[in-house]
N, CA, C and O atoms as a CHARMM CRD file, in Angstrom:
* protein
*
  356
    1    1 UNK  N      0.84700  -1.18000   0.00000 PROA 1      0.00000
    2    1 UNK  CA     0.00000   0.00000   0.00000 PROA 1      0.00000
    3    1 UNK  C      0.89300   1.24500   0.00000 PROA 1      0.00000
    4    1 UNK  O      1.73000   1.36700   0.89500 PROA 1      0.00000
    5    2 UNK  N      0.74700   2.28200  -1.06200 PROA 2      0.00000
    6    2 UNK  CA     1.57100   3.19600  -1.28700 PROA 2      0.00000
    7    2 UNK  C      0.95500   4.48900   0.01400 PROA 2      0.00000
    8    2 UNK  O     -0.24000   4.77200   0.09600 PROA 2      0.00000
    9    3 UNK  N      1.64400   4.89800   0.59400 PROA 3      0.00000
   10    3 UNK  CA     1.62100   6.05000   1.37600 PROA 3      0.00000
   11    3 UNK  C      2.07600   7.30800   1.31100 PROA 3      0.00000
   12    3 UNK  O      3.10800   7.24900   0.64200 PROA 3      0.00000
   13    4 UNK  N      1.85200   8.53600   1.67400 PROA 4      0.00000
   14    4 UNK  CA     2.31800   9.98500   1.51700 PROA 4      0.00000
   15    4 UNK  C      2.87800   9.88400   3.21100 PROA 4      0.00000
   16    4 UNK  O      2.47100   9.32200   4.22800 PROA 4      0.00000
   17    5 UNK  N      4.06600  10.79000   2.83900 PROA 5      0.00000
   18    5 UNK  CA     5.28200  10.93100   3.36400 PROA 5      0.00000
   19    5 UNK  C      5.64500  11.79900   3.46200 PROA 5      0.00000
   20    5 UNK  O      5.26100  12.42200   2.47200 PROA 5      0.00000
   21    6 UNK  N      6.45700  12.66300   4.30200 PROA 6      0.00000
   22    6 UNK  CA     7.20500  13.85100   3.73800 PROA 6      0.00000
   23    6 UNK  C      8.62100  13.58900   3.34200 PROA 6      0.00000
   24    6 UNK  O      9.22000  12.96700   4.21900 PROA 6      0.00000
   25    7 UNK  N      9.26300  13.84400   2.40000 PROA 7      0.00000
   26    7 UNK  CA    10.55400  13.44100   2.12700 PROA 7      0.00000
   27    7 UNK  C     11.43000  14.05500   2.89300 PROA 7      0.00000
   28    7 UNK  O     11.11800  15.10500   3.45500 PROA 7      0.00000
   29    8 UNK  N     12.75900  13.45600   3.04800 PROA 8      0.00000
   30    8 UNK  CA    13.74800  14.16400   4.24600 PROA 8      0.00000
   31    8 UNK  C     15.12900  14.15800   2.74200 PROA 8      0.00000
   32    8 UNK  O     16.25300  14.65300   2.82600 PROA 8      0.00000
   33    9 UNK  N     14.55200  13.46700   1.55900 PROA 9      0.00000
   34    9 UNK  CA    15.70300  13.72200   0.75200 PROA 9      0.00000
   35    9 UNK  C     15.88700  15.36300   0.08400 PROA 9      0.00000
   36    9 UNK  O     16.75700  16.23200   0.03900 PROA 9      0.00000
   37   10 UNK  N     13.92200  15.06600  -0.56500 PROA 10     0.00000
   38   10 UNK  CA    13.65200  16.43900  -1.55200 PROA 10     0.00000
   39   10 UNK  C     13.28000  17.15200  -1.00900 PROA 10     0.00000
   40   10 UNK  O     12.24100  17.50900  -1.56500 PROA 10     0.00000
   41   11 UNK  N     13.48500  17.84300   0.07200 PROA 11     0.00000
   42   11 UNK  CA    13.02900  19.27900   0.86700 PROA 11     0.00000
   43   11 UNK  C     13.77300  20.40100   0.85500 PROA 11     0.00000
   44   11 UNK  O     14.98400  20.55300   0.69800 PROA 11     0.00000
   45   12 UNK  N     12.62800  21.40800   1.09800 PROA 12     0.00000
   46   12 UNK  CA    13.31600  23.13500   0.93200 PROA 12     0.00000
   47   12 UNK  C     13.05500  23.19700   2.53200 PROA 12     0.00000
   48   12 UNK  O     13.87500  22.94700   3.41500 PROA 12     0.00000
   49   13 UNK  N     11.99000  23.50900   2.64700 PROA 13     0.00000
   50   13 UNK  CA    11.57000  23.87700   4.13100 PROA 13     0.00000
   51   13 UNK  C     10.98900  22.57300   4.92700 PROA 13     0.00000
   52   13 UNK  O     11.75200  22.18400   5.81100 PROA 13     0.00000
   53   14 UNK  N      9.66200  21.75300   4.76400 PROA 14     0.00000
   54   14 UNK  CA     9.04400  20.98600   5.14800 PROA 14     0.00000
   55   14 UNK  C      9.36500  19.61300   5.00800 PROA 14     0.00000
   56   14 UNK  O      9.52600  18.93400   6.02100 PROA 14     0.00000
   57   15 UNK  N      9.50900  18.97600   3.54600 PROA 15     0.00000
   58   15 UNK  CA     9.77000  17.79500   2.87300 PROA 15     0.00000
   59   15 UNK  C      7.84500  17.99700   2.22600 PROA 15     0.00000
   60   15 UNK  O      7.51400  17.23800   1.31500 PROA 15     0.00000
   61   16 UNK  N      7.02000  18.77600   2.64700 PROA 16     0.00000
   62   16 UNK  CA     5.62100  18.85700   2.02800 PROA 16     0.00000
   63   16 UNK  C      5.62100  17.99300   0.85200 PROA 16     0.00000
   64   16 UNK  O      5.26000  16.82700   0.68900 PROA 16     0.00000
   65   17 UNK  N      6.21900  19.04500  -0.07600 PROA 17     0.00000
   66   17 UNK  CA     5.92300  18.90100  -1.44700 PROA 17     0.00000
   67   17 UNK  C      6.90600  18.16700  -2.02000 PROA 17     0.00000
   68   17 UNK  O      6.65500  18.02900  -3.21700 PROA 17     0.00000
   69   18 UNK  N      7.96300  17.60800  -1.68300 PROA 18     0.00000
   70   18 UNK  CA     8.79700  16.68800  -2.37600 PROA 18     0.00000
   71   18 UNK  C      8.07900  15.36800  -2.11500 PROA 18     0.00000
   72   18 UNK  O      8.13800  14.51200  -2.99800 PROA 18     0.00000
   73   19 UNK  N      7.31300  15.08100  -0.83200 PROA 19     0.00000
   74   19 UNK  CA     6.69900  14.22100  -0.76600 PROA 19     0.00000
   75   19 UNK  C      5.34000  13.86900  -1.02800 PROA 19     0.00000
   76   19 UNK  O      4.72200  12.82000  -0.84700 PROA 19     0.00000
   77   20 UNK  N      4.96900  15.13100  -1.55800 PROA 20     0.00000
   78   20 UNK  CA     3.96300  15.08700  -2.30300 PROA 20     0.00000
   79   20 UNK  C      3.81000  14.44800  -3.82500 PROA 20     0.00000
   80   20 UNK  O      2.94000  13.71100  -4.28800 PROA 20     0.00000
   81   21 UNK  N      5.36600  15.19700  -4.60100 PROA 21     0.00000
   82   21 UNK  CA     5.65000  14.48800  -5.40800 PROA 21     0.00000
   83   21 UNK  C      6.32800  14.06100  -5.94300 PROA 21     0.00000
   84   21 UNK  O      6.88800  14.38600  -6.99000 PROA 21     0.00000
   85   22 UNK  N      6.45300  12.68800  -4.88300 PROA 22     0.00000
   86   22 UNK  CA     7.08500  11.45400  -4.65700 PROA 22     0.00000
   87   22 UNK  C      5.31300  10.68800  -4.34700 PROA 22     0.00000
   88   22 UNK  O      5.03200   9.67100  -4.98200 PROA 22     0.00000
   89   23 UNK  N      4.76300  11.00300  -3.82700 PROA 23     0.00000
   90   23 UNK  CA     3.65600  10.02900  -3.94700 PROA 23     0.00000
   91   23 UNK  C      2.88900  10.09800  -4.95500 PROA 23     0.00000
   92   23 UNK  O      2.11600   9.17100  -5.19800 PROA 23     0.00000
   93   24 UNK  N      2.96200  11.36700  -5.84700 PROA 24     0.00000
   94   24 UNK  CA     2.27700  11.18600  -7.32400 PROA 24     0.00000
   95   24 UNK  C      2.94300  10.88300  -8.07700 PROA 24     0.00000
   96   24 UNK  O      2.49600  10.28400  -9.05500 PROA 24     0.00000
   97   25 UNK  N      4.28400  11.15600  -7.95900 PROA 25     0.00000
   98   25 UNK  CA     5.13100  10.34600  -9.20100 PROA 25     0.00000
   99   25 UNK  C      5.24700  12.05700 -10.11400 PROA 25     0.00000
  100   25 UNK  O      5.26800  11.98900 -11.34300 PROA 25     0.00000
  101   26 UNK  N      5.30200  13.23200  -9.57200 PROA 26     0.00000
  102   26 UNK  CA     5.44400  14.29600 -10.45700 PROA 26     0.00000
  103   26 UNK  C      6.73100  14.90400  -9.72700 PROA 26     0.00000
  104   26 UNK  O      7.23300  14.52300  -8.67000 PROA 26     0.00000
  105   27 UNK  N      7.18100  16.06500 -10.65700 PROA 27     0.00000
  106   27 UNK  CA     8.40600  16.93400 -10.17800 PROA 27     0.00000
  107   27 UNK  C      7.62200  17.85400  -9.03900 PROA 27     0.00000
  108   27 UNK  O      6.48500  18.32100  -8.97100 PROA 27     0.00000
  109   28 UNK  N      8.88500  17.88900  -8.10800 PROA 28     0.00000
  110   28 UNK  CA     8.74300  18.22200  -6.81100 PROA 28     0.00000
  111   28 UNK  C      8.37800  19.79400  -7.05200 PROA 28     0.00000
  112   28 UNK  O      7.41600  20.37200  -6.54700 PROA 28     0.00000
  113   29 UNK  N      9.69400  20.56900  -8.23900 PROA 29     0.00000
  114   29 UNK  CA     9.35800  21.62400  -8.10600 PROA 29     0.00000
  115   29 UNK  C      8.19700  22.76200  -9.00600 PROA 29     0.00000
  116   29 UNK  O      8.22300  23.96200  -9.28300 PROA 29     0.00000
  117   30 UNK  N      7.05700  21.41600  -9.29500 PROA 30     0.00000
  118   30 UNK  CA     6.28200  21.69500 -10.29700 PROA 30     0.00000
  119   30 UNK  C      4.81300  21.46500  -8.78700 PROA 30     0.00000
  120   30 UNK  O      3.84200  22.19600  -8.98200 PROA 30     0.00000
  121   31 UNK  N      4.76800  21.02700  -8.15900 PROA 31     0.00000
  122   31 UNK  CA     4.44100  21.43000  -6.67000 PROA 31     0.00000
  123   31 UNK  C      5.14500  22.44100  -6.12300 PROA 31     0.00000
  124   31 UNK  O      4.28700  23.15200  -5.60000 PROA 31     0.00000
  125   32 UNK  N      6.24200  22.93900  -5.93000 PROA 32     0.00000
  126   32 UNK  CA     6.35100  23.91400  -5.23300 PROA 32     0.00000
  127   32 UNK  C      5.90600  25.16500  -5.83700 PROA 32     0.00000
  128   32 UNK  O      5.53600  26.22000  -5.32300 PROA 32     0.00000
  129   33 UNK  N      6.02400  24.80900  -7.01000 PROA 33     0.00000
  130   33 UNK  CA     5.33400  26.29200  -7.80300 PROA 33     0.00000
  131   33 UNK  C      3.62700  26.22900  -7.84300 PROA 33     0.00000
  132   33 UNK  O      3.12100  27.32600  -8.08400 PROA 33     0.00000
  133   34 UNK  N      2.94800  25.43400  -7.69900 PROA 34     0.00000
  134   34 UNK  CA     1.41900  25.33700  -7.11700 PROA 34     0.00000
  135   34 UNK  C      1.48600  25.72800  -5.87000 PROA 34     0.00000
  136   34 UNK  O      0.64800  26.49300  -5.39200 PROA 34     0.00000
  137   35 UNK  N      2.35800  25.31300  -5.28800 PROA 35     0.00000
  138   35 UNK  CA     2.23500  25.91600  -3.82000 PROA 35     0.00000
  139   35 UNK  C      2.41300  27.49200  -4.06000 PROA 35     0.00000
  140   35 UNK  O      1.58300  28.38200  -4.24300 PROA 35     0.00000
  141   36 UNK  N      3.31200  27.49600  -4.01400 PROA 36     0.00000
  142   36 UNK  CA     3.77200  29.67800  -4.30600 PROA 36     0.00000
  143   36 UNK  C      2.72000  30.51200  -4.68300 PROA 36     0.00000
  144   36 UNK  O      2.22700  31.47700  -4.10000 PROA 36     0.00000
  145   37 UNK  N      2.41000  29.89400  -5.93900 PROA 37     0.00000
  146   37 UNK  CA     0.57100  30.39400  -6.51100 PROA 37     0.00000
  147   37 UNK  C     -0.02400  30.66600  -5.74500 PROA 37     0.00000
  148   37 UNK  O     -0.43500  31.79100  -5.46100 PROA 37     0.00000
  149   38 UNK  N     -0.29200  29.19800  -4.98600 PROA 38     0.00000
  150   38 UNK  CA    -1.26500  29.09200  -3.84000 PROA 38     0.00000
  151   38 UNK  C     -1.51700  30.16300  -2.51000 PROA 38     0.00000
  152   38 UNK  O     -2.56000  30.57400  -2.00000 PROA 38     0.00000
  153   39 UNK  N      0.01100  30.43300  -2.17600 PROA 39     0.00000
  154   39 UNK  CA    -0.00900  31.44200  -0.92600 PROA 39     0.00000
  155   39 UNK  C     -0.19300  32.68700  -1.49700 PROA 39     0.00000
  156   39 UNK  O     -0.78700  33.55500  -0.85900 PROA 39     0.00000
  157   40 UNK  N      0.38100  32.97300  -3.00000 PROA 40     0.00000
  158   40 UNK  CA     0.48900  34.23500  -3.15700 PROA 40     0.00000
  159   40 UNK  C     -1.94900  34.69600  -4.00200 PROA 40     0.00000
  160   40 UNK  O     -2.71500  35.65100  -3.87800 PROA 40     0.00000
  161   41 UNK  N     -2.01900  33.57500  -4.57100 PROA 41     0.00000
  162   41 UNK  CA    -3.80300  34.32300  -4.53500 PROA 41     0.00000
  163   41 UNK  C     -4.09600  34.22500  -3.28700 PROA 41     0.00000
  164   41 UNK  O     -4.55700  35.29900  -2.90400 PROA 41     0.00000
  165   42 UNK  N     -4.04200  33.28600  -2.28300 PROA 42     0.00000
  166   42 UNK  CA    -4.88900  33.49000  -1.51500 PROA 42     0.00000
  167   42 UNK  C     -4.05600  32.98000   0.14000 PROA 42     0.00000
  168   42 UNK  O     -3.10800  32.19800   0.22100 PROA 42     0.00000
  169   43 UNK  N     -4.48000  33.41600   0.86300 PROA 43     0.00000
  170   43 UNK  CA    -3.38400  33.06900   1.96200 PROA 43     0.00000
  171   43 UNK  C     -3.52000  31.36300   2.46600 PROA 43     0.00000
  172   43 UNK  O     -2.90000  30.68000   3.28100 PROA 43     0.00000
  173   44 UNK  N     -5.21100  30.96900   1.06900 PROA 44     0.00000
  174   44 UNK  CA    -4.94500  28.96200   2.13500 PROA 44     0.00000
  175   44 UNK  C     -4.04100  28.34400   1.82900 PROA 44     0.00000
  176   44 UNK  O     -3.94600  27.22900   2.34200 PROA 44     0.00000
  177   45 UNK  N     -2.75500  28.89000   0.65300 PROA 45     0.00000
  178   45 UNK  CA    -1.71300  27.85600   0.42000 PROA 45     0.00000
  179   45 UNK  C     -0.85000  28.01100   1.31700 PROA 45     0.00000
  180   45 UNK  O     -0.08700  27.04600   1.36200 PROA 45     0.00000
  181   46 UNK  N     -0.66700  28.66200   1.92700 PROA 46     0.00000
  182   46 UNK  CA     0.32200  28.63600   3.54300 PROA 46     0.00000
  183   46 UNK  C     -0.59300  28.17800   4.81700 PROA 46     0.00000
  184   46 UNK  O      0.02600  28.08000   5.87600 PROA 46     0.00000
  185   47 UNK  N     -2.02200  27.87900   4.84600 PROA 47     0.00000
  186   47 UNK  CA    -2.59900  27.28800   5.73200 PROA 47     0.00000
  187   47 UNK  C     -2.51100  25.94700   5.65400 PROA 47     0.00000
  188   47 UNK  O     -2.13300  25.14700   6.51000 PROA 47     0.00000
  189   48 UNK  N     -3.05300  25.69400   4.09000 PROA 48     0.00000
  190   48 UNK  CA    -2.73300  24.20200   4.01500 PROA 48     0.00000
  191   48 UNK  C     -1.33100  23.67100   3.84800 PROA 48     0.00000
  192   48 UNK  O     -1.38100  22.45400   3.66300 PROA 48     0.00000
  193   49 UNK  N      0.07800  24.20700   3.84500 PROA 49     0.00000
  194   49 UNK  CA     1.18000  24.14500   3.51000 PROA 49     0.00000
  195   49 UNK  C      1.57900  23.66500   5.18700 PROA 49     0.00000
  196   49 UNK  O      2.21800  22.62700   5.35900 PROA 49     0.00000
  197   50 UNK  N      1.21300  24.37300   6.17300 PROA 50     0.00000
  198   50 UNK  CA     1.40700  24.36200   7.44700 PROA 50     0.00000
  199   50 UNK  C      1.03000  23.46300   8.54800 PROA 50     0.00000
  200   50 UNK  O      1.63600  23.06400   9.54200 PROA 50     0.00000
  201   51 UNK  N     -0.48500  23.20500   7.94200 PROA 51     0.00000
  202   51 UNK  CA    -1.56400  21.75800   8.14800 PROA 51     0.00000
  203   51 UNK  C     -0.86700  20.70500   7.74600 PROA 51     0.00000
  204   51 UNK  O     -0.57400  19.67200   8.34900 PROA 51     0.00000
  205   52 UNK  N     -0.61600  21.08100   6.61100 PROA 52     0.00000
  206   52 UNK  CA     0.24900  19.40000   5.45600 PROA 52     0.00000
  207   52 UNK  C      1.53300  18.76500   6.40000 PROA 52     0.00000
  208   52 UNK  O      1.77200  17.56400   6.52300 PROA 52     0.00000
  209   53 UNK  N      2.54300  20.25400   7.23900 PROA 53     0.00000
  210   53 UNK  CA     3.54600  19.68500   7.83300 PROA 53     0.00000
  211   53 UNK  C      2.87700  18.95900   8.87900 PROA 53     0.00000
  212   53 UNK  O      2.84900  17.73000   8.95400 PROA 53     0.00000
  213   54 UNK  N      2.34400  19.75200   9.67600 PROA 54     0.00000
  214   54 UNK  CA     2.01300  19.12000  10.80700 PROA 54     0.00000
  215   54 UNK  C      1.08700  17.69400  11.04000 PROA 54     0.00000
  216   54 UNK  O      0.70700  17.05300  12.02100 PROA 54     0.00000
  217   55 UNK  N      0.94400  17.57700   9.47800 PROA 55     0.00000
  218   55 UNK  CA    -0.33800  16.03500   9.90100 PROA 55     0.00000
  219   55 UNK  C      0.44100  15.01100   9.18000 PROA 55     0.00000
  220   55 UNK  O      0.48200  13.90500   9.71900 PROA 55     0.00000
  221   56 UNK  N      1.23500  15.21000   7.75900 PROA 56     0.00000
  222   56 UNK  CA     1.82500  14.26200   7.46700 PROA 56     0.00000
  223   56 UNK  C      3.08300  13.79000   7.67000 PROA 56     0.00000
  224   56 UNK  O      4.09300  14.41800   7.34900 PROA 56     0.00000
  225   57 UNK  N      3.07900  12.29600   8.38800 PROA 57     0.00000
  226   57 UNK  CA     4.43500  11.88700   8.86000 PROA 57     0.00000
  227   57 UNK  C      6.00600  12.11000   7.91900 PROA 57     0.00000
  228   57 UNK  O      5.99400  12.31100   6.70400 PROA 57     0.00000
  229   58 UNK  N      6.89300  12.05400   8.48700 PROA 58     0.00000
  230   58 UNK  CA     8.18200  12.31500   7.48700 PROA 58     0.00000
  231   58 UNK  C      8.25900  10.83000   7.81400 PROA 58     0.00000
  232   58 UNK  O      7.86900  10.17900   8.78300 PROA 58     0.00000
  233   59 UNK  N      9.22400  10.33900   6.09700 PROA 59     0.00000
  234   59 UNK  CA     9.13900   9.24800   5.95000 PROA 59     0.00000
  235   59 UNK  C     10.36200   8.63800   6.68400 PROA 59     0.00000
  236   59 UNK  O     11.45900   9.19600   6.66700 PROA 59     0.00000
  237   60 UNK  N     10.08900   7.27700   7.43600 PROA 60     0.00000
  238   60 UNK  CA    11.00800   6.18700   7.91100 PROA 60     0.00000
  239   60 UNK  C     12.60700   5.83600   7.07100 PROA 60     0.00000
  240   60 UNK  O     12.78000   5.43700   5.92000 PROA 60     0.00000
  241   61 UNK  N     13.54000   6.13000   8.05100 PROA 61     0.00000
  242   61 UNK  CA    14.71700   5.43700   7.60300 PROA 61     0.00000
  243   61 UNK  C     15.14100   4.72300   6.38400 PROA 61     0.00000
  244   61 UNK  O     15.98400   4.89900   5.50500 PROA 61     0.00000
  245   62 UNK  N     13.90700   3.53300   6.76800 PROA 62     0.00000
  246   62 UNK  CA    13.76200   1.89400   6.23200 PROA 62     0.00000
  247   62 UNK  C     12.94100   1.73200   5.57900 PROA 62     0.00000
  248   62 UNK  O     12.52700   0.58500   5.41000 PROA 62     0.00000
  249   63 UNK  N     12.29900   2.93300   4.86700 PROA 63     0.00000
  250   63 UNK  CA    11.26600   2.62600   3.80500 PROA 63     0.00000
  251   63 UNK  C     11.95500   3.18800   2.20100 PROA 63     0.00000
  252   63 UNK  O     11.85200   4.40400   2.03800 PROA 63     0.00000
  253   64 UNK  N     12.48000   2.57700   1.30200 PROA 64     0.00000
  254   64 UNK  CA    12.76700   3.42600   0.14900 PROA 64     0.00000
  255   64 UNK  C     11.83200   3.90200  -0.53600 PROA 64     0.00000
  256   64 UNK  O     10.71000   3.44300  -0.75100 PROA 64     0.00000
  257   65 UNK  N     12.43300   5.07500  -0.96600 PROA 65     0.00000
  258   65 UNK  CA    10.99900   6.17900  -1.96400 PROA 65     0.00000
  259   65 UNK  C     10.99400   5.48100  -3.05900 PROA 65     0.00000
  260   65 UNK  O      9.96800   5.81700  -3.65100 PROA 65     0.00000
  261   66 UNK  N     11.63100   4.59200  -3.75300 PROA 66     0.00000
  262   66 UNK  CA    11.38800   4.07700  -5.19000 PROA 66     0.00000
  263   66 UNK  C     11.62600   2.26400  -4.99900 PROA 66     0.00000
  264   66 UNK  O     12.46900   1.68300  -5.68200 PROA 66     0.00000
  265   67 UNK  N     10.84900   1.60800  -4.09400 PROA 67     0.00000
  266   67 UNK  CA    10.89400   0.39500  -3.85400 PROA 67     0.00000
  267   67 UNK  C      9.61000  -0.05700  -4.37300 PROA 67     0.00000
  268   67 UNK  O      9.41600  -1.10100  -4.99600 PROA 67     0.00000
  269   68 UNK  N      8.45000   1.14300  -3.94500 PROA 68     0.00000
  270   68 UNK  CA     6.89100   0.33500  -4.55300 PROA 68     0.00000
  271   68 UNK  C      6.75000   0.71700  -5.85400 PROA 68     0.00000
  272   68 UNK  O      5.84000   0.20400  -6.50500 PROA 68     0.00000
  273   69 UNK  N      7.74500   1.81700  -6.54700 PROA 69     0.00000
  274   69 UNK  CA     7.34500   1.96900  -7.72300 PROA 69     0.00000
  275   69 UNK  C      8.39700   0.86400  -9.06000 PROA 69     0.00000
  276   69 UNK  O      8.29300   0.37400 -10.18500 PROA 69     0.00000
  277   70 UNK  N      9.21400   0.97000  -8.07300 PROA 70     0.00000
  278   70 UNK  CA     9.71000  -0.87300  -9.06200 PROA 70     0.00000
  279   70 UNK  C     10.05600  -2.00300  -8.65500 PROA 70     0.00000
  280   70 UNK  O     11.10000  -2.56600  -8.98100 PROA 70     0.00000
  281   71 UNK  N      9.02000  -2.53800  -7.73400 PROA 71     0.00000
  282   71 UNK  CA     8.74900  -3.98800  -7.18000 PROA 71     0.00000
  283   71 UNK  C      7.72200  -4.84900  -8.26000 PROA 71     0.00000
  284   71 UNK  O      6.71400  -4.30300  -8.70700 PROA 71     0.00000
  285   72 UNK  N      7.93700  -5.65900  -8.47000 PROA 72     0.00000
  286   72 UNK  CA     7.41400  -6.57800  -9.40800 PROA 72     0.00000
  287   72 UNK  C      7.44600  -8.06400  -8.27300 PROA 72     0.00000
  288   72 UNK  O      8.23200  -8.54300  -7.45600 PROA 72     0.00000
  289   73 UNK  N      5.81300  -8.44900  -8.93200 PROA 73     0.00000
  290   73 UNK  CA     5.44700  -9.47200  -8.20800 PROA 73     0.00000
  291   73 UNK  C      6.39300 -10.88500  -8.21600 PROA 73     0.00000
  292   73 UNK  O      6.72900 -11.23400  -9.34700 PROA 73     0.00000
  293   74 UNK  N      6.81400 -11.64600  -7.21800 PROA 74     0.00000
  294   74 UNK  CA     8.27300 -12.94300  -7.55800 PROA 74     0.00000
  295   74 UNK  C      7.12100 -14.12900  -7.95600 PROA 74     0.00000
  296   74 UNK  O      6.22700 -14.58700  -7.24400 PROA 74     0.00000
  297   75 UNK  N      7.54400 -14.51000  -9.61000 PROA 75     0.00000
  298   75 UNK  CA     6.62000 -15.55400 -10.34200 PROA 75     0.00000
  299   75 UNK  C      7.33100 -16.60300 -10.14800 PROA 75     0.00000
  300   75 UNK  O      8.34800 -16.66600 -10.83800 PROA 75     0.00000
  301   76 UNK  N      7.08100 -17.67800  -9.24600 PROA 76     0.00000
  302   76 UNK  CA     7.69900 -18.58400  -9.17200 PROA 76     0.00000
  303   76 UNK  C      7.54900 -19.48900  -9.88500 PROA 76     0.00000
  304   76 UNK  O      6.34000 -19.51600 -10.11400 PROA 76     0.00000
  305   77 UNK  N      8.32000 -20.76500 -10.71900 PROA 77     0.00000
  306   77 UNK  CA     7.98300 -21.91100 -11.57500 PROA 77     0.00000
  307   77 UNK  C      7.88600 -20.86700 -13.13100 PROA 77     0.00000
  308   77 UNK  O      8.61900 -19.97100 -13.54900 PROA 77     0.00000
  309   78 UNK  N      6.56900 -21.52500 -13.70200 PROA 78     0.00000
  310   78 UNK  CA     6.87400 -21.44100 -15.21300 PROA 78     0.00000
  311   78 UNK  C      6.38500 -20.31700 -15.55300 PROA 78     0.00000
  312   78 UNK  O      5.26900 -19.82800 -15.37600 PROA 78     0.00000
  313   79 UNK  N      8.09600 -19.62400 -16.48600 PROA 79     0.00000
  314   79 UNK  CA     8.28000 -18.08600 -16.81300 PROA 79     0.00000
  315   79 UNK  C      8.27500 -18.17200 -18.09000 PROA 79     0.00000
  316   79 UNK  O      9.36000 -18.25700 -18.66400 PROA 79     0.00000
  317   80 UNK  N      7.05400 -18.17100 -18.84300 PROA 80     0.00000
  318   80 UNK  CA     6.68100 -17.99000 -20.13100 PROA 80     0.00000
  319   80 UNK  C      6.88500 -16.79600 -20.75600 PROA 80     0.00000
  320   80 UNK  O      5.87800 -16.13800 -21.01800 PROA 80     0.00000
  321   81 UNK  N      7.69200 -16.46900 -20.98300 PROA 81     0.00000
  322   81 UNK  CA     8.02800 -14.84400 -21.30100 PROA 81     0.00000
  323   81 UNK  C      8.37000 -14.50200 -22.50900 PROA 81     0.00000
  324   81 UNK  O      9.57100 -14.42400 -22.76800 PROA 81     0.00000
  325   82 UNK  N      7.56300 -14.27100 -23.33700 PROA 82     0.00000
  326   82 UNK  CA     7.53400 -14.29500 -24.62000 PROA 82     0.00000
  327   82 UNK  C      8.47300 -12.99000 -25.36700 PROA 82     0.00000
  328   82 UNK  O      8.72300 -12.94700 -26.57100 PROA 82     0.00000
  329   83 UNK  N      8.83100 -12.15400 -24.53700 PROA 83     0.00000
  330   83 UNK  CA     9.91500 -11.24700 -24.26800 PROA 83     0.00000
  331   83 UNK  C     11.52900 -12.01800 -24.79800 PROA 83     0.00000
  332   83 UNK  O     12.39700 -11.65400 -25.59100 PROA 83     0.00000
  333   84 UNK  N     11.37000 -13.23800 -23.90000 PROA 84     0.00000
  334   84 UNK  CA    13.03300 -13.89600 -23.68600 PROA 84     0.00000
  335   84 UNK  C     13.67200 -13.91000 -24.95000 PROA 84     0.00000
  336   84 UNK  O     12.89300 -14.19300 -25.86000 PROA 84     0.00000
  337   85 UNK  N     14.81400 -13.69900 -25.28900 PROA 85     0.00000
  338   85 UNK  CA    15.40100 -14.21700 -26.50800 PROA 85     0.00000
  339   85 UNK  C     16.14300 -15.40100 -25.94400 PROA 85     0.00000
  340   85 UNK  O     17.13600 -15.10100 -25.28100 PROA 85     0.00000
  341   86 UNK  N     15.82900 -16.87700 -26.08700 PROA 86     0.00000
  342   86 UNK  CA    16.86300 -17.55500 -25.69600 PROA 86     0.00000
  343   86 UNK  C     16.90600 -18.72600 -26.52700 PROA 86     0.00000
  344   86 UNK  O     15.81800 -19.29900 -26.58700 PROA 86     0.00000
  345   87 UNK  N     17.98300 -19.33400 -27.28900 PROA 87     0.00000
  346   87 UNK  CA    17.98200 -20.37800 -28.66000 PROA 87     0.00000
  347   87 UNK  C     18.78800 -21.56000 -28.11900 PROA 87     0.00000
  348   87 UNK  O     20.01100 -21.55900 -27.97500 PROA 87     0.00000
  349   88 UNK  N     18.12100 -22.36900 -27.89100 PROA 88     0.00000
  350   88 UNK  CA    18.90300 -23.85100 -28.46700 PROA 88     0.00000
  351   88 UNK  C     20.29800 -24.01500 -29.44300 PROA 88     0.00000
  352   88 UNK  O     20.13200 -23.93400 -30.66000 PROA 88     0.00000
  353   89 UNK  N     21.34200 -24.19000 -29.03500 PROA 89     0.00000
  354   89 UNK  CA    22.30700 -24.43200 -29.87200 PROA 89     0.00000
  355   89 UNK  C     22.35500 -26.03300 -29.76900 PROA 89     0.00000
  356   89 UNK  O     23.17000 -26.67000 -30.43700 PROA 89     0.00000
């Protein structure tokens, strides 16, 4: 089960938005510039910017940021893989 995090790699101030996107799979600083928008029309992008630190956990040691996005299920026995190039000599 994929979870939101705050990143402790991609951060300016919070890890907010690097871990924001790190859980969508988008550039971090293509969120931080929604964010900036955000505070500068209206003051809820620094409310919710502030909310976001304080409710979402920063991520664990022992969890890697790119483990659920390239884990592949272990097929055990017969690997029909029509992909393979492999020839009989």
């Amino acid at each position: 089960m994929k979870k939101l995090y705050r990143s402790k790699e991609d951060k300016k101030i919070g890890g907010v938005c690097g871990g924001i996107g790190e859980y969508f799979g988008l550039d971090s600083t293509l969120i931080r510039l929604i964010a900036v928008i955000l505070i500068f029309v209206s003051g809820a992008g620094l409310i919710a910017y502030i909310v976001a630190w304080a409710i979402i956990p920063e991520r664990p040691g022992h969890i890697d940021v790119n483990f659920e996005a390239e884990s592949e299920p272990y097929n055990e026995g017969n690997n029909n893989n029509k992909d393979d190039k492999t020839y009989d000599i």
